[in-house]
N, C-alpha and C positions, 0 to 999 in steps of 0.2 A: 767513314763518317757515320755518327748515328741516325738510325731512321728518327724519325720524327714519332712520337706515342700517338695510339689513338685513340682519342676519348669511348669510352665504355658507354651504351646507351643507359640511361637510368629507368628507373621503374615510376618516377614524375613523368621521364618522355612518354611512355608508353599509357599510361592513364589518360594525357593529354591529347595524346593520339586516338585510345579509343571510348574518350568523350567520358570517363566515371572516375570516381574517386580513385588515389594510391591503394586506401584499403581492399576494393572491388579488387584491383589488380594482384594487390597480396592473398586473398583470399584464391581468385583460380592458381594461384600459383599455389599454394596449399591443399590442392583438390575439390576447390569449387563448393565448398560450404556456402550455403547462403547467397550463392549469386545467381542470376536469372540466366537462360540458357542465351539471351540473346547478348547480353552484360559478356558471357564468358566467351561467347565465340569473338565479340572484338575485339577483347583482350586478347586472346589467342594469335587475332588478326594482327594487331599492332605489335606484338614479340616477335610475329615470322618479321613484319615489316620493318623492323627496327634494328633485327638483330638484338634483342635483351637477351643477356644468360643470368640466371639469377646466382648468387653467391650458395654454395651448397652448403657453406656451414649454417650461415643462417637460417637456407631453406631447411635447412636438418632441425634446427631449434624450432621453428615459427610450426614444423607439422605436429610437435608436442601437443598437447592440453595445456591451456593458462594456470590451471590446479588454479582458479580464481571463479569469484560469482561478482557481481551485480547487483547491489541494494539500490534500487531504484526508484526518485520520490519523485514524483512530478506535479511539487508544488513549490513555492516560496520557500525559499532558504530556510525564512526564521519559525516554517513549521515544523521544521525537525527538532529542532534546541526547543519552542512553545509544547507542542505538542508531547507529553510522556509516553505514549503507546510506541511512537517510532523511535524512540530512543531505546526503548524496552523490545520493540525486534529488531534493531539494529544488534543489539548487544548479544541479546540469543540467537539471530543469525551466525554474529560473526562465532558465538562460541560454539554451535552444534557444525559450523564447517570447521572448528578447526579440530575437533573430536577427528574428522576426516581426512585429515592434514590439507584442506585448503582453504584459504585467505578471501577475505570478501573487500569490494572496494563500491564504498558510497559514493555514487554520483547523485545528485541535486537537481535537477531540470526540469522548473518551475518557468522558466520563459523560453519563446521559442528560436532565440537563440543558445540557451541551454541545451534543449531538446534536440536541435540539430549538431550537436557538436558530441553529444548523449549518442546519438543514433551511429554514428561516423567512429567512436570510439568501441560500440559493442559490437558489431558489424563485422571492425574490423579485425576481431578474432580474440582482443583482450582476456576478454572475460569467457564462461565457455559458457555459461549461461546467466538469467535476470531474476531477483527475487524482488517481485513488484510491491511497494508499500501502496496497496489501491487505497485512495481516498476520494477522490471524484474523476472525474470525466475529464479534466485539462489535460491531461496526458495522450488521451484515447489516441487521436491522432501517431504518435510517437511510438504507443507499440501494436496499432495497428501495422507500421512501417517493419516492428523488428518481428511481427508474428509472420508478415509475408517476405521476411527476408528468411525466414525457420531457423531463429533464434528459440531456443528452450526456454520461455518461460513459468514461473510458478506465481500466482496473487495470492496476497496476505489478505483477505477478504475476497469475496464472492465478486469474479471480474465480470466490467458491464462491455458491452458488444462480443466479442470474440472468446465467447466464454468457450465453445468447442476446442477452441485452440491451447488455451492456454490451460495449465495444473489451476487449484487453490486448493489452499487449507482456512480456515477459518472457522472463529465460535460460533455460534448458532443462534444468529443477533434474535431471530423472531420467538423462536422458546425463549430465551432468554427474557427478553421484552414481557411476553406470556407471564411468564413466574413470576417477576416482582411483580407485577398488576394485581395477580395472585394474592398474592403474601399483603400487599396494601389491603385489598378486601376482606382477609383474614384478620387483619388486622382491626375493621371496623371503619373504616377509611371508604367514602360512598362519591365525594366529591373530588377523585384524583386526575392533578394536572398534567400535561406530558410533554416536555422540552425536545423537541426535535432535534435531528442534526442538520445538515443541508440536504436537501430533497435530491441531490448531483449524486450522493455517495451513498454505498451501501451499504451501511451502517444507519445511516439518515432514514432510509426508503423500512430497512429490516424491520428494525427498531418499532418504528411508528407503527406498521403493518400489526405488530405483534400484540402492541397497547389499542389498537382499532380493534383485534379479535378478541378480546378477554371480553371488551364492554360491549359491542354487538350495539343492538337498536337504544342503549343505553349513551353512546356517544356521540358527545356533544364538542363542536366546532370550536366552541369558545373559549374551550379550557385545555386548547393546543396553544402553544408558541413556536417559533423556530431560531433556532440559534446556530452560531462555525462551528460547534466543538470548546470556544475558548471559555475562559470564565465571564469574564465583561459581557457575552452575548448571554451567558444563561441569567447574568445578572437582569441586564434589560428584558430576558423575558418575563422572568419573574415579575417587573414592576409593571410590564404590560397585563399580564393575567390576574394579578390583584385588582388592578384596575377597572378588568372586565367582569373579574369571579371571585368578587372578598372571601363568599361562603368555599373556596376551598378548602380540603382538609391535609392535603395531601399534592406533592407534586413529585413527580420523576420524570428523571433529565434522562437521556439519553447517552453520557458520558459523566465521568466524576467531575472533569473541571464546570461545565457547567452547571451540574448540581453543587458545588463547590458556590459559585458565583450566585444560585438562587436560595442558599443556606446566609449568605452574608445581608441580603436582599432584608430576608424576613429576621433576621434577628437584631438588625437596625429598626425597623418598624413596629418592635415590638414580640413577635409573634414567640411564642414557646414551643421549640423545634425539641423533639417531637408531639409535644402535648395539642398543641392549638392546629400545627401541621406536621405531616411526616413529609422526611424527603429522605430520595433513594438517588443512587447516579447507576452506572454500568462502567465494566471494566476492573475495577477495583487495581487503580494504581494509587501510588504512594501517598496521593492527596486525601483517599476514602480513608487511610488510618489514623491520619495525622490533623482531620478534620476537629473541629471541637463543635457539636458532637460526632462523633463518629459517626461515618456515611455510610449506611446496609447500602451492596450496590450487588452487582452481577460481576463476577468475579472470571474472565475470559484465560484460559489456559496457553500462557503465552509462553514458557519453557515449552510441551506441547505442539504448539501452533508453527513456532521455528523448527524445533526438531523434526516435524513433519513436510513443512514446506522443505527443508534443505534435502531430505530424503524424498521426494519426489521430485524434485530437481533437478541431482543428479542420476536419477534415474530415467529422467527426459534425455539426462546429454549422454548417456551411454543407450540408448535409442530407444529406449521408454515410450509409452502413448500417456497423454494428457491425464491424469486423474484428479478428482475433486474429495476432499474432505472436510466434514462439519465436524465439530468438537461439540459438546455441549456445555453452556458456558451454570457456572455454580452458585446459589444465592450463598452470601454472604451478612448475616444480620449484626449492624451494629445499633449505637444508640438511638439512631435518625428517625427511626419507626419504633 
């Protein structure tokens, strides 16, 4: 007669059994990357308990490296496609890793269902490290989780909380901010306004910091706005600071789309850009060239900024310590001043 087969324990039983995800369980079975020592002794406990033998060919594959990264954006979908800068280090990520023969894969996790499903996917060994597109604090939560699970990762901007933990590369938002404020006064330019980004993100906080120190006991309250980044906000700012400060002569945004958006402002109302006002943006993506008049803005080294961030990266995942980089970002003068 034939015995009867017996079912194989799984690697669900065994999760199940010692209370954590599949991935927790794949990862001590990989040599305990990233899992807490109390996380691995159960698993450990529920494999004697279960009897699991993990499949060796697989185990053979899963101890490799993913030869993969992690673009990591933890905002709203439709920032990545709105937004130019993240499409512009998307593209030089993906192209300075494949100089290295490896592949990058963009995850999105902008809700905290995203975020959770984000954390559960890097964790579980995909990717071998995170190249964070920082832009605000929504995320913080999330790779506070993957920095204490000692996931490797690098921020594309200057990261807020866990700045010890993690690499960045990034341009040098406060010089930079410095030098057009500069180059306005050199210009002749005594009334200059200054479009913020959101006060969450560091670019917003940089920025601002840099336009506060040029003007010292010179600056005044009223000839600030704040706007997301987009155009439509730098627009509204613009028509708020007219409002408050006609005699301006000069404004700069803090990014090109919203100087983009406070250029369409004044040249409906009238105003003769640059004659009657200058305006400048930062960044200098595709929209400062293609502006009419052409946008002078701060010109950020974003071939550069990737190629750095991916080479510190994977120098974190070959067992690297944390290191930080500022670029300095370049004036750029076009018609707008």
């Amino acid at each position: 007669m034939t015995q009867p087969s017996v079912k194989r324990p799984t690697i669900r039983e065994v999760a199940a059994l010692a209370g954590v995800s599949r991935g927790t369980v794949s990862r001590v079975l990989n040599g305990g990357r990233w899992v807490s020592e109390e996380a691995e002794s159960a698993v450990r406990d529920a494999i004697t308990s279960t009897g699991y033998k993990p499949n060796p060919h697989a185990r053979s594959l899963a101890t490799n490296k993913s030869n993969s990264v992690a673009f990591l954006l933890t905002e709203p979908t439709d920032t990545l496609f709105d937004d130019p800068v993240f499409s512009v280090l998307v593209r030089g990520a993906a192209q300075a890793l494949a100089r290295r023969g490896q592949s990058l894969v963009v995850l999105v996790a902008g809700t905290a269902a995203e975020q959770a499903r984000a954390a559960d996917y890097i964790t579980s060994g995909h990717v071998d490290g995170v190249l964070l597109a920082y832009s605000s604090h929504s995320g913080s939560q999330l790779v506070t989780e993957l920095v204490g699970a000692g996931v490797p990762i690098v921020a594309f901007g200057p990261p807020v909380g866990a700045s010890r933990s993690l690499g960045s590369v990034a341009s040098d938002d406060f010089n930079g901010a410095r030098r057009m404020v500069e180059h306005l006064r050199d210009r002749g330019r005594s009334r200059i306004a200054f479009i913020s980004g959101p006060d969450n993100t560091p670019g917003g906080v940089g920025r601002l910091a840099g336009y506060q120190a040029v003007l010292g006991d010179e600056f005044d309250a009223n000839l600030v706005d704040r706007g997301d980044w987009s155009p439509r906000s730098g627009a509204a700012a613009m028509q708020r600071l007219l409002g408050r400060t006609p005699d301006l002569d000069a404004v700069f945004a803090a990014n090109d789309q919203m100087a983009a958006g406070a250029l369409s402002v004044l040249t409906a109302a009238g105003y003769r850009v640059p004659t009657d006002v200058a305006v400048a943006g930062f960044d200098d993506t595709n929209i400062a060239s293609t502006s009419s008049p052409g946008l002078t803005t701060m010109r950020q080294p974003f071939d550069q900024i990737c190629a750095e961030g991916v080479r510190l990266l994977l120098d974190l995942v070959a067992g690297g310590v944390p290191a930080t980089i500022t670029l300095p970002a370049e004036l750029v003068v076009r018609q707008s001043t």
